[in-house]
Each structure stands twice: as structure tokens, then as C-alpha cells.
C-alpha positions in Angstrom: 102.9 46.1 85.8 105.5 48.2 87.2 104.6 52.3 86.8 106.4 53.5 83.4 107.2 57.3 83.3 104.7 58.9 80.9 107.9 60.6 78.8 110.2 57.1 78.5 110.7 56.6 75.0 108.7 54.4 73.6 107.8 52.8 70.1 103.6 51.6 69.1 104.2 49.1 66.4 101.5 46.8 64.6 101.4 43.6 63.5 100.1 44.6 60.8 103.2 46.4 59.2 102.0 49.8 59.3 104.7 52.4 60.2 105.5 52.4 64.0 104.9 55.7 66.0 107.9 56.5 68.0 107.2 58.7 71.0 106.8 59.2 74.5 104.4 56.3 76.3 102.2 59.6 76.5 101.6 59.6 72.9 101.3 56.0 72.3 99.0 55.4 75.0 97.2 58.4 73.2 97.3 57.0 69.6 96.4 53.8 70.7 93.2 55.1 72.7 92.4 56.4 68.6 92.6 53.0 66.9 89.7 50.8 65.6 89.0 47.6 68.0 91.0 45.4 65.0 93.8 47.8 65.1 94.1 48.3 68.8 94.3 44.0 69.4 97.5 44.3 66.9 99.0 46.8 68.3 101.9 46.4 70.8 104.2 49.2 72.7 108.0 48.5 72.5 109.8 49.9 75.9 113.4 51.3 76.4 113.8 49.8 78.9 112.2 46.5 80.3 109.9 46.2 83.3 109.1 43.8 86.1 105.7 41.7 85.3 104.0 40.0 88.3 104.4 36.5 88.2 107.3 36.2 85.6 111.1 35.8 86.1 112.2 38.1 83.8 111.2 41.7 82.8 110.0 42.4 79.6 110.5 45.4 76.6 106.6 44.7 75.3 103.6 45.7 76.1 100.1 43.9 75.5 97.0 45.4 74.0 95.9 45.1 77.7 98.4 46.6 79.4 98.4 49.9 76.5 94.6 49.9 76.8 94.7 50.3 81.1 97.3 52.8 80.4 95.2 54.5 77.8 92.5 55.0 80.6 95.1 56.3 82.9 95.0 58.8 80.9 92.2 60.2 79.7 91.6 59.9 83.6 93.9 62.4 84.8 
């Protein structure tokens, strides 16, 4: 995954249908970091703007549980 700027816009939204939290990737990576295990695997981050992935075509504007949770250690790393 390509490095995002911590303050790009950015929305957390669950498949569940609970209200999204729109923020910096900051604060999503940081809410997501607080959710249950059930919670966290439904959650997804919507970008502004799309990134390059490694080994697709295309970029993409969403981000996998994965991806949130490695940036969610980024954080509390730094």
C-alpha cells in the first residue's frame, strides 16, 4: 500500500450500518484501533482519493480491515 498522509480526508464506515466517522485517516485509524474484534473485521476506510495496491491494475478508494489495522499500529508506534 502506497503511504497515505495521516490528515487526507477520510471516512470509517461499517457494514453493519452504524453511522460512518468522517475524519482524518488519523482518527479512523484511531477509532478503528477502539473497536471490538467483530466490529473491527466490518469495518472499512473510504479514501479521497484512490491509491496504488501492489499487484493490481487499478488503484482503489477502500481500505481492508488489514490494511486500517497495519495503519492502526503505525500509530500507536510513533
Amino acid at each position: 500500500m502506497t503511504n497515505i498522509a495521516w490528515d487526507e480526508a477520510a471516512t470509517l464506515i461499517d457494514l453493519d450500518g452504524k453511522a460512518p466517522l468522517i475524519a482524518n485517516l488519523r482518527e479512523c485509524a484511531r477509532h478503528f484501533a477502539a473497536l471490538k474484534p467483530q466490529h473491527q473485521a466490518e469495518a472499512r476506510v473510504l479514501l479521497t482519493r484512490p491509491v496504488a495496491r501492489e499487484g493490481r491494475k487499478t488503484r482503489t478508494w477502500i481500505l481492508e480491515p488489514t490494511e486500517i489495522a497495519h495503519l492502526a499500529m503505525q500509530l500507536r508506534q510513533e
